[in-house]
PLY file of the C-alpha trace (Angstrom):
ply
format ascii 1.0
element vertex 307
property float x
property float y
property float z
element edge 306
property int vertex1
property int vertex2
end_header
-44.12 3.19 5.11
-44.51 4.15 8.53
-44.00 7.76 8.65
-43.83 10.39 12.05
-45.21 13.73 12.55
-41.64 15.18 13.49
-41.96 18.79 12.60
-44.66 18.94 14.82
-43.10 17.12 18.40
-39.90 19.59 17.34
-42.06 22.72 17.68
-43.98 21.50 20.54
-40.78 20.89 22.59
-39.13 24.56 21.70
-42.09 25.68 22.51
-41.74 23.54 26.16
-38.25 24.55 26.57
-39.07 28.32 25.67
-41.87 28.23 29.26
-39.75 26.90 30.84
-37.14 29.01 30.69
-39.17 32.00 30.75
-40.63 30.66 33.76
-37.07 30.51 35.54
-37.45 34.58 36.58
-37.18 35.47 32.28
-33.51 33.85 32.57
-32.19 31.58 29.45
-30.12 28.42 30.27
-27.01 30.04 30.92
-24.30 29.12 29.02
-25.60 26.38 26.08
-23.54 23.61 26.98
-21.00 25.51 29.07
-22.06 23.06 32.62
-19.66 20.39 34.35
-19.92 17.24 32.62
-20.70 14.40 34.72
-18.91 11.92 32.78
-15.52 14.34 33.10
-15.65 14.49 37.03
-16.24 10.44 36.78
-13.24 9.98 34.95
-11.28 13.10 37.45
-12.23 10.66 40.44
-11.17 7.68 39.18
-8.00 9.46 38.38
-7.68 10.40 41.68
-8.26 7.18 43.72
-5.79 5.67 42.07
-3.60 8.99 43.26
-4.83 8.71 46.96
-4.13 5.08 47.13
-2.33 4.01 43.61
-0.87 0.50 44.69
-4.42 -0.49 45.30
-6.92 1.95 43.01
-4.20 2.57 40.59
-3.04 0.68 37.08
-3.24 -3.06 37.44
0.21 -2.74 36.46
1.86 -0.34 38.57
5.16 -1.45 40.21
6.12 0.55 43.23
9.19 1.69 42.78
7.16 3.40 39.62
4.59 4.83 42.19
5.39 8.47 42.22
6.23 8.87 38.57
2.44 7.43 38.06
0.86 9.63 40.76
2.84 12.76 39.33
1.46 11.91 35.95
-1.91 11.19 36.89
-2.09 13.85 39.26
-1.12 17.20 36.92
-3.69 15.50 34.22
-6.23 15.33 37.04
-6.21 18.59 37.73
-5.74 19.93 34.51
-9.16 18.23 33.78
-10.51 19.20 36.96
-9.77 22.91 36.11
-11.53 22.98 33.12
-14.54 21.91 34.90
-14.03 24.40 37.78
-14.51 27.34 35.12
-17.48 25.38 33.08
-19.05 25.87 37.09
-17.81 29.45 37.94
-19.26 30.69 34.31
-22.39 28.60 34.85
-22.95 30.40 38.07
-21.56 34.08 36.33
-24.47 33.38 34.11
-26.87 32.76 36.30
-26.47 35.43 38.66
-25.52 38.02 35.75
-21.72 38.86 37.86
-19.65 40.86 35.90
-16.33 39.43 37.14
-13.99 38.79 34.47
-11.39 36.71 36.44
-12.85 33.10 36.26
-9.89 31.87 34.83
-7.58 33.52 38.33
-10.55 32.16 40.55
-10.72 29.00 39.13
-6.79 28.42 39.10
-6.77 29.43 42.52
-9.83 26.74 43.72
-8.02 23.79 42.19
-4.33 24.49 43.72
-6.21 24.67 46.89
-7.83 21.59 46.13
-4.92 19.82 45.47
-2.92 20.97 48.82
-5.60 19.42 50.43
-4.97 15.97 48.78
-2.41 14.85 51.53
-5.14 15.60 54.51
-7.64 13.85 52.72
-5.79 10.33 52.34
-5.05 10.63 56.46
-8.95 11.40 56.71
-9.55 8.01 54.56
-6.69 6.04 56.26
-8.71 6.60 59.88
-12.06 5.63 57.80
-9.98 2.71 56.18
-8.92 1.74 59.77
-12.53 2.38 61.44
-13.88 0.03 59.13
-11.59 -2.93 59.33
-11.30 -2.79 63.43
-15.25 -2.20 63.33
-16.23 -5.35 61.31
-15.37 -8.87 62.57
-15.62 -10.31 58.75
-13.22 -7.73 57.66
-9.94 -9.91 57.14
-7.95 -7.22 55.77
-7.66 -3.40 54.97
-7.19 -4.53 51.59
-10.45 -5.95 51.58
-12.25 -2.88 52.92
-10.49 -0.48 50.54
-11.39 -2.53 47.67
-14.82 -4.03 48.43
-16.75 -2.01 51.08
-19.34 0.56 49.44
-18.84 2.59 52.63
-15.38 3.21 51.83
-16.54 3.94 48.15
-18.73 6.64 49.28
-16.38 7.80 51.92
-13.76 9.08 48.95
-15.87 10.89 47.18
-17.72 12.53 50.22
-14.23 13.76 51.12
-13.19 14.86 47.56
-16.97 16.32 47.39
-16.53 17.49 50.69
-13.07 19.70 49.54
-14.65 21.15 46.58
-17.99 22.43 48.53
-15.96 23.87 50.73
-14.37 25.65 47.57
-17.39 27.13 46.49
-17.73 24.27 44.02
-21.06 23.42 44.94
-22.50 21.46 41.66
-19.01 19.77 40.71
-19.30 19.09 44.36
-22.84 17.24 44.24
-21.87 15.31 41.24
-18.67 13.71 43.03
-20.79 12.64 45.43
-23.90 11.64 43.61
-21.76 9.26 41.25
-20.45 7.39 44.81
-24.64 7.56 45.55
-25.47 5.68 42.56
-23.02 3.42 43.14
-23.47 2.62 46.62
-26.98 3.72 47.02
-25.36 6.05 49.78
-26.58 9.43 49.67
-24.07 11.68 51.79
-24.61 15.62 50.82
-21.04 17.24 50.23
-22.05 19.95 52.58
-22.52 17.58 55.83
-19.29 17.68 57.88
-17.94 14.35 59.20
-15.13 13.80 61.26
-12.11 11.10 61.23
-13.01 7.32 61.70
-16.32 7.48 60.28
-17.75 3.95 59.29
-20.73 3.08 57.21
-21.12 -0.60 57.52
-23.36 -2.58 54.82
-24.56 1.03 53.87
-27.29 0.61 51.14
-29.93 3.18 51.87
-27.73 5.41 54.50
-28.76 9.58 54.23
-26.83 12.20 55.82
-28.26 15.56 54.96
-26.63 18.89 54.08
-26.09 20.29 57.49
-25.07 17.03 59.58
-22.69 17.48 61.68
-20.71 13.86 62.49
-17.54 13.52 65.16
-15.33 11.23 64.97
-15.26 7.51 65.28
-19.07 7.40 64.65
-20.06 3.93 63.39
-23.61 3.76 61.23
-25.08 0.84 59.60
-27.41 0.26 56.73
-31.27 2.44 55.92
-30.23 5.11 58.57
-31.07 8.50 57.96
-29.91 11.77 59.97
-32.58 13.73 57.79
-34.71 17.13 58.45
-38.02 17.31 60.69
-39.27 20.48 59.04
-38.39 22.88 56.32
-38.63 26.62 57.05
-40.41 29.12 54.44
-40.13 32.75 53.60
-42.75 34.89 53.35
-43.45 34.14 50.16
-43.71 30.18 50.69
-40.40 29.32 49.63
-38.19 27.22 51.23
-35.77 28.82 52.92
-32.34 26.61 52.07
-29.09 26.61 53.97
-30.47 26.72 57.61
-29.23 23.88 60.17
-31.68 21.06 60.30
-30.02 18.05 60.53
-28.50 16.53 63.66
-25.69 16.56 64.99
-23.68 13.48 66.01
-21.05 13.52 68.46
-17.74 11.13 68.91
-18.31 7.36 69.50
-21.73 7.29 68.51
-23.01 4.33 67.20
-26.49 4.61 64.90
-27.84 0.56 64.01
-30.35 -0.05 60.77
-32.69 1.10 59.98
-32.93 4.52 62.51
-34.63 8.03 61.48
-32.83 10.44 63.10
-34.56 14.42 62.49
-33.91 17.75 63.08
-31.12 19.57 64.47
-31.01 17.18 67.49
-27.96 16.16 69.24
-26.86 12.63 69.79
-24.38 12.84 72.79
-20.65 11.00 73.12
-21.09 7.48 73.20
-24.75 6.91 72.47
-26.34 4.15 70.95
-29.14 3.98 68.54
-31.16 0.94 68.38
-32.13 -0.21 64.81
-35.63 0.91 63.48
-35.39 4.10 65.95
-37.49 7.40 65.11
-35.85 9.90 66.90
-36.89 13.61 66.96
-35.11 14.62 70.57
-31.90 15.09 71.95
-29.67 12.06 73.29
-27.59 12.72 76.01
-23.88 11.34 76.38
-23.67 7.64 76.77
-27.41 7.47 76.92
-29.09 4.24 74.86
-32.41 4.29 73.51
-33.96 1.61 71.53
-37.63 2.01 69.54
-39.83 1.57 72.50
-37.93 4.78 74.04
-37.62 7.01 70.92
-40.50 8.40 70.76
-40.84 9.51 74.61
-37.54 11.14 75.40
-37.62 9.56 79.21
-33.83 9.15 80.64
-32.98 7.26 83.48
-29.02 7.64 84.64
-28.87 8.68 80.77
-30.06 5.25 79.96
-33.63 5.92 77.81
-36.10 4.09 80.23
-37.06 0.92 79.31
0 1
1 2
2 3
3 4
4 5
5 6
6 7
7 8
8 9
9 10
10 11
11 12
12 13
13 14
14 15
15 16
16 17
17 18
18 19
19 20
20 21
21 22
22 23
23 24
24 25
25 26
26 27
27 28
28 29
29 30
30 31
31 32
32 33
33 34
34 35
35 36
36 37
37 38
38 39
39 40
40 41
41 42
42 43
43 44
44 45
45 46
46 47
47 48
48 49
49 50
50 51
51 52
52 53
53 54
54 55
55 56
56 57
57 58
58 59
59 60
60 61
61 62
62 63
63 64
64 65
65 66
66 67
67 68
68 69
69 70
70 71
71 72
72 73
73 74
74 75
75 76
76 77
77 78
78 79
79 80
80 81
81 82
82 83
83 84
84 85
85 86
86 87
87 88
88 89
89 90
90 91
91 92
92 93
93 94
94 95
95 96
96 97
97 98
98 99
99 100
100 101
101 102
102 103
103 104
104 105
105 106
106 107
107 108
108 109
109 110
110 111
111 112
112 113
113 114
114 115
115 116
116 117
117 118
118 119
119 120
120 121
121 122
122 123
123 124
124 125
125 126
126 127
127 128
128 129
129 130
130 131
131 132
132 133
133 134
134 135
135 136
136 137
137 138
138 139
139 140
140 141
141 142
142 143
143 144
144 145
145 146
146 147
147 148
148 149
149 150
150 151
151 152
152 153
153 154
154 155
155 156
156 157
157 158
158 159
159 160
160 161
161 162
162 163
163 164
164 165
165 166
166 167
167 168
168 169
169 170
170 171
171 172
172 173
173 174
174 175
175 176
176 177
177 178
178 179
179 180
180 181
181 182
182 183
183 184
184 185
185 186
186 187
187 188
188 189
189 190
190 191
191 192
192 193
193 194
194 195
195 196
196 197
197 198
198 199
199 200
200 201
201 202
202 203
203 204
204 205
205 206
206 207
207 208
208 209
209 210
210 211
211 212
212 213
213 214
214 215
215 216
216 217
217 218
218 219
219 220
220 221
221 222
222 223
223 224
224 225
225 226
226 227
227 228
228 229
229 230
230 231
231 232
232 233
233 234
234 235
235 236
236 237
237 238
238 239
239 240
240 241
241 242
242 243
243 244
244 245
245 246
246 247
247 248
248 249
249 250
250 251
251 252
252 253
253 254
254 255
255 256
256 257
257 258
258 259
259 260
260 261
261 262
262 263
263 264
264 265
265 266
266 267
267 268
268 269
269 270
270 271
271 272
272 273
273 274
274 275
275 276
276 277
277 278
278 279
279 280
280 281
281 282
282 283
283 284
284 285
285 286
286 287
287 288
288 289
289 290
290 291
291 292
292 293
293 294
294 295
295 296
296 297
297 298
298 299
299 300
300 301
301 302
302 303
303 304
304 305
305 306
């Protein structure tokens, strides 16, 4: 009979786990367990499309004239789920920071009811992306069809239920939202990037948008673009120093085709247009064009990169 040294791989892994978290400034895992689950928020977000839009992400069964009863329903368990993963977050974070503030259940009660107010200004924020997509794609024969089978979209609601929840303080339940649209999709939009109304992501696969993007409205992107960092700024010590603006920003109108690298905090002006396969590392101005013969030199004529 086959037998395994198990006593032995058990020890050797405590003793892994102990360096490690030694090695995180002497701090233990805070909390055991005590961390958002990402299976909960996948099961919250569901819950919530089919509030946001229940006669098309709702029960297969749902009548209208039973519409609000369901979205009442769904909505107070939403939350109610939702809240218990806001405090698993704001004691993770109590723990790793060592605060001494006691009211995590007030704070936490306080982060969902704003979340939820914001519900109603989020489905107008989808209905423009909704819209964007359908009059921005010629095979689009329906916004049915684009709520129900464009990744873009997909990605779009949880960026904008990420989005709410960042803006929260919620910064992990807030990455997992949008990570789960990520794997999905292959989209990876950071909750922290800020994206206007009409925003359209057309094929999508491969599509970053970092942390501190900046987006206007009516911006149309297609598939493998990136609006990434050039550099990343370190302390004195060598570590990198997070939160600083370095992505781009991207004003209204702007349309971005495959395949472009776009770095740095670099502006893209109203109405420019990004070839496909671009790397671009300079400021666009407003209406100005540049394809990838242009985007490495940064010459403008009339706004028009010269050819």
């Amino acid at each position: 009979m086959t037998t395994f040294d198990i006593t032995s791989i058990v020890q050797s892994l405590h003793t892994a786990r102990h360096s490690w978290r030694q090695a995180q400034s002497g701090a233990q895992e805070p909390g055991g367990r005590e961390f958002p689950s990402r299976d909960a928020l996948a099961s919250i977000v569901g819950s919530l499309k089919g509030v946001l839009f229940p006669m098309r992400l709702g029960p297969p069964d749902l009548r209208q004239e039973s519409e609000d009863f369901h979205v009442a329903h769904a909505l107070d368990a939403a939350l109610h789920a939702l809240l218990k993963q806001v405090r698993r977050e704001l004691k993770y974070n109590a723990a790793l920071t060592h605060s001494t503030s006691s009211d995590i259940d007030g704070a936490a009660l306080a982060a969902v009811r704003g979340f939820a107010a914001a519900l109603p200004a989020i489905r107008r924020m989808l209905d423009s992306d909704v819209l964007a997509a359908y009059q921005g794609d010629p095979a689009a024969r329906s916004v049915d069809e684009v709520l129900l089978c464009y990744p873009g979209v997909l990605a779009m609601i949880h960026y904008r239920l990420a989005h709410e929840l960042y803006a929260l303080g919620l910064p992990l339940l807030a990455r997992i939202v949008s990570e789960l649209a990520h794997g999905a999709t292959g989209i990876d939009i950071h909750p922290g990037a800020t994206i206007g109304a009409g925003f359209f992501i057309d094929h999508g696969t491969g599509v970053v948008i970092g942390e501190t993007a900046v987006i206007g409205e009516r911006v149309r992107v297609y598939q493998a673009v990136t609006l990434g960092a050039k550099r990343f700024p370190t302390d004195a010590d060598g570590k990198l120093q997070k939160g600083l603006p370095r992505h781009p920003v991207v004003e209204d109108d702007v349309v971005i085709y495959a395949g472009a690298t776009i770095l740095g905090r670099i502006t893209l002006g109203k109405g420019a247009v990004i070839g496909g396969n671009v790397w671009l590392t300079h400021d666009v101005p407003p209406g100005g064009r540049i394809a990838q013969a242009e985007s490495r030199s940064g010459a403008f004529a009339n706004g028009i990169a010269a050819a």
